[in-house]
C-alpha positions in Angstrom: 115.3 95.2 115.5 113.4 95.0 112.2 110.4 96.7 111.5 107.1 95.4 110.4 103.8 94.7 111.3 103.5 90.7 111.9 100.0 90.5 112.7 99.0 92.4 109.2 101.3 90.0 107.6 99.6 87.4 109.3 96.0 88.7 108.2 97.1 88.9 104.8 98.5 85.5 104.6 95.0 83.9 106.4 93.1 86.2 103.3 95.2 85.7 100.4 95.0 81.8 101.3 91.3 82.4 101.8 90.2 84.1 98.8 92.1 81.5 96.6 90.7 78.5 98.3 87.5 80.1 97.8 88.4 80.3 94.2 89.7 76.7 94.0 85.7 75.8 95.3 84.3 77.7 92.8 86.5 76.2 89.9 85.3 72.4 91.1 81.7 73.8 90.6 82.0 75.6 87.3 83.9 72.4 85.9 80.6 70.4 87.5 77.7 72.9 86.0 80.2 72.9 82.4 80.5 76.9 83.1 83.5 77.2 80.5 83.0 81.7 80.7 83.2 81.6 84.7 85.7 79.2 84.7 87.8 81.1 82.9 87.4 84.1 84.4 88.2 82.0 87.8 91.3 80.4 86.8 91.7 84.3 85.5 91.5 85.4 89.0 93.8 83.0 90.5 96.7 83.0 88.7 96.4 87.1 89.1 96.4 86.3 93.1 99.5 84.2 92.7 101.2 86.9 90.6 102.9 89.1 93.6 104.1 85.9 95.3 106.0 84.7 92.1 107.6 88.6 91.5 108.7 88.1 95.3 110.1 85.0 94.2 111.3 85.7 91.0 112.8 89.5 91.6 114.0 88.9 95.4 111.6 91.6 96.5 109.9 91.6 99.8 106.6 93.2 98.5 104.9 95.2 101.7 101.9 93.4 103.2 99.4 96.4 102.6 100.2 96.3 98.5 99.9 92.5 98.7 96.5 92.5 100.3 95.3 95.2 98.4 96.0 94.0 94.8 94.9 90.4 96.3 91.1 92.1 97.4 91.2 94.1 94.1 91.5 91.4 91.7 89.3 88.6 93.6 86.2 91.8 93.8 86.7 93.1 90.4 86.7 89.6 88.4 85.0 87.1 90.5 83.0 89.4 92.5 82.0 91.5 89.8 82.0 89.7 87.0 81.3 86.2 87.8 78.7 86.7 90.7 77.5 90.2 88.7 78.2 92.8 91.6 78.5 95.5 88.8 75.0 94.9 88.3 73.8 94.2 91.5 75.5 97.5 93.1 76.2 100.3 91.1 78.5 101.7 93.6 80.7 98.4 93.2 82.4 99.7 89.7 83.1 103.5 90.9 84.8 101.9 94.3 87.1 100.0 92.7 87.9 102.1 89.6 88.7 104.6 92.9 90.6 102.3 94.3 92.6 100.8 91.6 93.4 104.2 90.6 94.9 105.1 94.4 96.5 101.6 94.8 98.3 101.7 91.6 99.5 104.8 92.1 101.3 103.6 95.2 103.0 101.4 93.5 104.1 103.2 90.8 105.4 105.8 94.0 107.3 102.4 95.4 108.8 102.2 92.1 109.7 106.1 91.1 111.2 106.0 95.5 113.4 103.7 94.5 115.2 105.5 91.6 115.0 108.7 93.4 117.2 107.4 96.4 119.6 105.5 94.4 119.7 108.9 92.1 119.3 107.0 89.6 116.6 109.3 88.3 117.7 113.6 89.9 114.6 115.2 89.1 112.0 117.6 91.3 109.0 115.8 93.6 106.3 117.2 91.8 107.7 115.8 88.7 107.9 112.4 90.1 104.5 113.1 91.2 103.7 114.0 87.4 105.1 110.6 86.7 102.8 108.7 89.1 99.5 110.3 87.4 100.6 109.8 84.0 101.5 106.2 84.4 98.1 105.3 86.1 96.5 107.2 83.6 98.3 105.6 81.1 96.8 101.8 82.8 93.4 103.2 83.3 93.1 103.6 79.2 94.7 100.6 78.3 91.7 99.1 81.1 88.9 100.7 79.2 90.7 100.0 76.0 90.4 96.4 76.6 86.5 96.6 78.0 86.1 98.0 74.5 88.1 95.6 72.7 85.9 92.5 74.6 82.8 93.9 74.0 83.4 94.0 70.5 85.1 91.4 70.0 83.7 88.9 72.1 80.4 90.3 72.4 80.6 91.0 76.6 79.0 94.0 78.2 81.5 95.6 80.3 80.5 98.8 79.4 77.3 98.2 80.7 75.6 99.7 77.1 74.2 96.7 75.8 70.8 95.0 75.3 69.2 98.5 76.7 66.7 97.4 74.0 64.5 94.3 74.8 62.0 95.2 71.9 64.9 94.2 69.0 67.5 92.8 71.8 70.3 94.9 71.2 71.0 98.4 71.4 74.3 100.7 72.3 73.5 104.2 73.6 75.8 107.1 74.9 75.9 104.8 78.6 79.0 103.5 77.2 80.7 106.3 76.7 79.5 107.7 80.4 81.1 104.6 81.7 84.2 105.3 80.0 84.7 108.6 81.1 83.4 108.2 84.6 85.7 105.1 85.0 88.6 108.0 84.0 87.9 110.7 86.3 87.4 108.0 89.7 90.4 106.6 88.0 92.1 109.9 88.1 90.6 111.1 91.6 92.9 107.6 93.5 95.9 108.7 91.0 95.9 112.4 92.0 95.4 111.1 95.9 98.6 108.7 95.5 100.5 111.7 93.6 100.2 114.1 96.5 101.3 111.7 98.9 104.0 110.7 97.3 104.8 114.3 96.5 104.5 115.2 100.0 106.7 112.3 101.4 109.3 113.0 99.2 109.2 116.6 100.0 108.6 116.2 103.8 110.8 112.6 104.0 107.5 111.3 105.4 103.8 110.9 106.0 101.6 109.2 108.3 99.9 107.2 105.6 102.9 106.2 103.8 105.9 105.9 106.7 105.7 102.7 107.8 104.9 101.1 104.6 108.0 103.0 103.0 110.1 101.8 106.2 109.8 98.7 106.3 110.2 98.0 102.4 113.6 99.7 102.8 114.4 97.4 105.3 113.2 94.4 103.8 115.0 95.2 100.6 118.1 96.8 101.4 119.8 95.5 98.0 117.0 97.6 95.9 119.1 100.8 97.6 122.4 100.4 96.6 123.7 103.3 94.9 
């Protein structure tokens, strides 16, 4: 009897079908108002949603339900949510929460990957090395993130940094904010990578974890040709 959980499958299906439809209705009004910025950023968003169904596709992977909803909720709050309907601004919670969370999530994935290697030994190293592995490589995408914030600001004069037009008396000013954003998105961003290295760690060490064992199950099962030694 295979394992899974059909109803979380289900409820990521309804969402994922959700949040792009939702999409797909804000496109039709952006093309109507001539919003060319939002409309990019939407079109953006949607063919990011799409992009774990076509590496299913593509790779013959059955990616677990919990990593497809979760990159599916992280993309549609962080550039339509945030950017498009200006959560960032309107909460200043929203950009520590998922900067936390993309941090975690990645992670995870990055675990899903190193697993794999480890049990077809075709990586023989310790767990906390793997684990070492798993921070670095978040890390690693959290610069290249804040790399590219600073690149667009720059370049295409945005504000992601949230350190611009602090001066409405000669309508632009930068100011040590930016920096504070940047090194506050890194430590959140560090905080979910250290979380998703110790579990990891500790399921590799222990063979499992109540967070992680039925995730790790059923992915095992559903892609039994990833473990071939």
């Amino acid at each position: 009897m295979k394992l899974g959980l059909p109803r979380l499958e289900k409820v990521q299906k309804y969402i994922t079908y959700g949040i792009i439809l939702s999409l797909i209705v804000a496109v039709v009004f952006e093309i109507i108002n001539k919003n060319h910025e939002f409309l990019f950023i939407t079109v953006l968003s949607i063919i990011l949603c799409l992009v774990p169904f076509f590496i299913q596709r593509r790779y013959k992977i059955q990616l677990p339900s919990e990593i497809q909803l979760a990159t599916v909720l992280f993309i549609y709050s962080g550039i339509f949510l945030g950017e498009v309907n200006n959560f960032y601004v309107k909460y200043w919670w929203w950009d520590s929460l998922l900067h936390t969370f993309s941090g975690f999530a990645l992670g995870l994935v990055v675990f899903g990957a190193m697993y794999v290697l480890y049990k077809t030994q075709k990586i023989k190293t310790s767990a906390i090395f793997i684990a070492f592995i798993i921070f670095s490589i978040t890390m690693t995408a959290g610069v290249i993130w804040e790399i590219y914030e600073y690149s667009y600001d720059n370049i295409a004069g945005g504000n992601m940094q949230r350190a611009r037009n602090l001066c409405p008396e000669t309508g632009f000013c930068d100011s040590r904010l930016g920096l504070m954003d940047t090194m506050k998105d890194f430590l959140l961003n560090g905080i979910g990578a250290i979380f998703a290295s110790i579990l990891g760690y500790i399921y590799l060490k222990k063979g499992e974890h109540f967070l992680l064992n039925g995730m790790i199950k059923r992915f095992v099962e559903n892609n039994p040709k990833l473990f071939y030694k």
